[in-house]
C-alpha positions, 0 to 999 in steps of 0.5 A, spaced: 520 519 525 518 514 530 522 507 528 519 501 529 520 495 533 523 489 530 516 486 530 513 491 527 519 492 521 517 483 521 509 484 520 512 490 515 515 485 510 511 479 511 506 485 509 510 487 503 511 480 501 503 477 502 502 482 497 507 481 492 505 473 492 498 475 492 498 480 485 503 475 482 498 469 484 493 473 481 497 472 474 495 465 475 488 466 476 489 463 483 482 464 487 485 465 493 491 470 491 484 476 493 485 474 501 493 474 501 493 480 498 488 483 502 491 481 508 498 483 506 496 490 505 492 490 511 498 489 515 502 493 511 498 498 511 497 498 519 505 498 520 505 504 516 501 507 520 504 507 526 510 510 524 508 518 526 511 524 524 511 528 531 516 534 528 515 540 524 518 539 518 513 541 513 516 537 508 515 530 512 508 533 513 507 533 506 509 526 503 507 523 510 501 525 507 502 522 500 504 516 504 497 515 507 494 516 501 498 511 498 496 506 503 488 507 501 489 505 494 493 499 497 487 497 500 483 500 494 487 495 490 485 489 495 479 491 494 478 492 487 482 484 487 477 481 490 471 485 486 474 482 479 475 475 481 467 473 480 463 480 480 461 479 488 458 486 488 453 483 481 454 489 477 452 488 469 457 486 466 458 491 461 460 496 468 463 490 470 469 490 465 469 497 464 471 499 471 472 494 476 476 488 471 484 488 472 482 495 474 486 494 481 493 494 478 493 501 476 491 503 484 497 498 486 502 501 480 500 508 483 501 506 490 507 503 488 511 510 485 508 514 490 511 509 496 518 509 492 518 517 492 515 518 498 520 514 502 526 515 498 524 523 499 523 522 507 529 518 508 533 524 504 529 529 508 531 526 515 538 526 513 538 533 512 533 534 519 538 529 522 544 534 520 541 541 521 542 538 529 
């Protein structure tokens, strides 16, 4: 797995931490909790990104995979964010809370329980990988 350089391991966790302080601002009601959400994903999301699997390790492959699949509902979770603060898309209202209103917290608990497993898991795989050389 390609490591990352100490600026991009930065830009990773200021990442991590915007979309922390964006989801627990949005407890609040902050209005701009959205934005910093958004912005630290994106940033998470891009630092992710860049890590490359170049191996042949069919496992690694696998949960790279489930890794990229949880940066997309991260995104989705900015982007549900930032529906439900106002209805700027102007759905009914009845559409509106049904599938849009503090929906973003279970894309982001999603993303979150896939992140944990698919990192503790690679990392165990690497080892193994690492041992086998």
């Amino acid at each position: 797995m390609k490591q990352l350089n100490r600026i991009e391991n930065i830009i990773l966790l200021l990442g991590a931490a915007m979309m922390l302080t964006g989801s627990v601002a949005s407890i609040f009601l902050c209005s701009w909790a959205p934005y910093l959400f958004a912005m630290g994903a994106i940033a998470f999301v891009l630092m992710q990104l860049r890590q490359k699997y170049e191996g042949r390790n069919l496992v690694i492959q696998r949960l790279r995979r489930i890794m990229i699949f949880s940066d997309l509902l991260f995104l989705s979770s900015a982007l549900l964010m930032y529906a439900g603060y106002g209805n700027p898309f102007k759905f009914d209202m009845l559409t509106y809370v049904k599938y849009i209103h503090n929906n973003w917290v279970v894309t982001l608990l999603v993303a979150a329980v896939l992140q944990l497993y698919v990192v503790h898991r690679i990392s165990k795989e690497l080892n193994k990988e690492a041992k086998k050389i």
